[in-house]
C-alpha positions in Angstrom: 33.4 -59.3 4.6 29.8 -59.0 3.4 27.7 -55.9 2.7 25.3 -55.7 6.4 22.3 -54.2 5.2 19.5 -53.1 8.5 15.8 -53.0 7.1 12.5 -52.4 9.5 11.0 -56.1 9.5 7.8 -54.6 10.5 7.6 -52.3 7.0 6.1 -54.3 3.8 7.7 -51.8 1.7 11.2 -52.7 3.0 10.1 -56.6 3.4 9.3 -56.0 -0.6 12.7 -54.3 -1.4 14.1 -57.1 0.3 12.0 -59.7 -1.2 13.2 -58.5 -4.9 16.5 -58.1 -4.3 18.0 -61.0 -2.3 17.9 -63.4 -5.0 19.3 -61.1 -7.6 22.4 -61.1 -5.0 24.0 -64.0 -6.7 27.5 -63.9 -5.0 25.8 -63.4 -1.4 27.8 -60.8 -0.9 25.0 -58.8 1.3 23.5 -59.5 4.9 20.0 -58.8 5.4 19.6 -57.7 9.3 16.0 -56.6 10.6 16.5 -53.6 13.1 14.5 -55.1 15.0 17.2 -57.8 15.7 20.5 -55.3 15.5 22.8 -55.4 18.0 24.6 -52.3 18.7 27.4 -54.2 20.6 27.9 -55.9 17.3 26.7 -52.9 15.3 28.2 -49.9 17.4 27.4 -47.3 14.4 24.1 -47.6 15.0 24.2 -46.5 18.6 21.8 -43.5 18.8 20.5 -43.3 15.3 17.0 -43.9 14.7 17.0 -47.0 12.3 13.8 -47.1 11.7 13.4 -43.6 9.7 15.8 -44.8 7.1 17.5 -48.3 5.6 21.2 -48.4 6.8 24.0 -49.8 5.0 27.5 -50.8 6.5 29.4 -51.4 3.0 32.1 -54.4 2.8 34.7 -51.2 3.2 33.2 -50.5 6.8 31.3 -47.3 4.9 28.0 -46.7 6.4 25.3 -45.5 4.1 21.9 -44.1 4.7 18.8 -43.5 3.0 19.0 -43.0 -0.4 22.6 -44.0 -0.4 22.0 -47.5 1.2 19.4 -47.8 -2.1 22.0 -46.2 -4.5 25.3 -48.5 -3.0 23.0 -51.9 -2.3 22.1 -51.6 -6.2 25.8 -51.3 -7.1 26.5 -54.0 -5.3 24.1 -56.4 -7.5 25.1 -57.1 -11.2 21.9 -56.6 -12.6 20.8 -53.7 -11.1 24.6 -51.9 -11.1 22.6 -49.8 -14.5 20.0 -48.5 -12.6 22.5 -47.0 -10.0 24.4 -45.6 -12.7 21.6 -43.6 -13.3 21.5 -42.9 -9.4 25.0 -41.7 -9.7 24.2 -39.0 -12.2 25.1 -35.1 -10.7 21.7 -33.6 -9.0 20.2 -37.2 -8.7 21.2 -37.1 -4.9 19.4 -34.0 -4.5 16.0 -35.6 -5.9 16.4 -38.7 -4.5 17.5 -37.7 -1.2 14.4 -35.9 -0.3 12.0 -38.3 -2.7 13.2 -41.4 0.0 13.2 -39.6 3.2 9.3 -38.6 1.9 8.6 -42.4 1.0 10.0 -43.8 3.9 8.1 -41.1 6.1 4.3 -42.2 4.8 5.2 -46.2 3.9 3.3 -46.9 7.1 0.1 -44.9 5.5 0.5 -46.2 2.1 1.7 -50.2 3.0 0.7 -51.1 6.2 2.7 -52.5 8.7 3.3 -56.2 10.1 3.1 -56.8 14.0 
C-alpha cells in the first residue's frame, strides 16, 4: 500500500511542494491526491475535516497525519530528504513547526496566489 498524500490543487505553494518532491520519490511509494478530487467514500477519514486548511497524509500504516506532520512523515518517507526530517524529529521542533505551518498555510493564498 502506498503513502496517499491530499494537497489543494488550487494552491501554488502546495503544487510547488509537490512539484519538488515527486521525483525525489524514487520507489513511488506515495500517491498524490488533489482535494479537490478526494472521495470521502474512498477516503472516509476525511469526512468532515476541512482539507483545505492543512496537507493530509494517510501513511502506508493507515496513520493519518496533518499539517506539519504530513511534511515531517512525507520527508521520511523519501531517501533524500529522510536528513532533513531528522531534524524535524528533534524535541520542541513540533512546537515551532506546528504553529510556523498552520501560519504559512493560513496566508499562502496572499503570498502565492491561487490557480482557478
Amino acid at each position: 500500500m502506498k503513502h496517499v498524500v491530499f494537497y489543494d490543487a488550487k494552491c501554488p505553494l502546495c503544487m510547488n511542494t509537490k512539484r519538488v518532491l515527486k521525483p525525489l520519490d524514487w520507489k513511488s511509494r506515495i500517491e498524490w491526491v488533489p482535494v479537490q478530487e478526494a472521495d470521502v467514500e474512498d477516503y472516509p477519514f476525511l469526512k468532515g475535516r476541512n482539507v483545505y486548511d492543512e496537507i493530509y497524509m494517510q501513511a502506508s500504516s493507515g496513520v493519518v497525519y496533518v499539517g506539519f506532520y504530513t511534511i515531517r512523515r512525507l520527508l521520511s518517507a523519501l531517501p533524500v530528504t529522510r536528513p532533513v526530517s531528522l531534524l524535524l524529529h528533534l524535541p520542541g521542533a513540533a512546537l515551532l513547526g506546528s504553529p510556523l505551518y498552520k501560519w504559512v498555510s493560513r496566508h499562502r493564498y496572499e503570498w502565492f496566489g491561487r490557480y482557478d
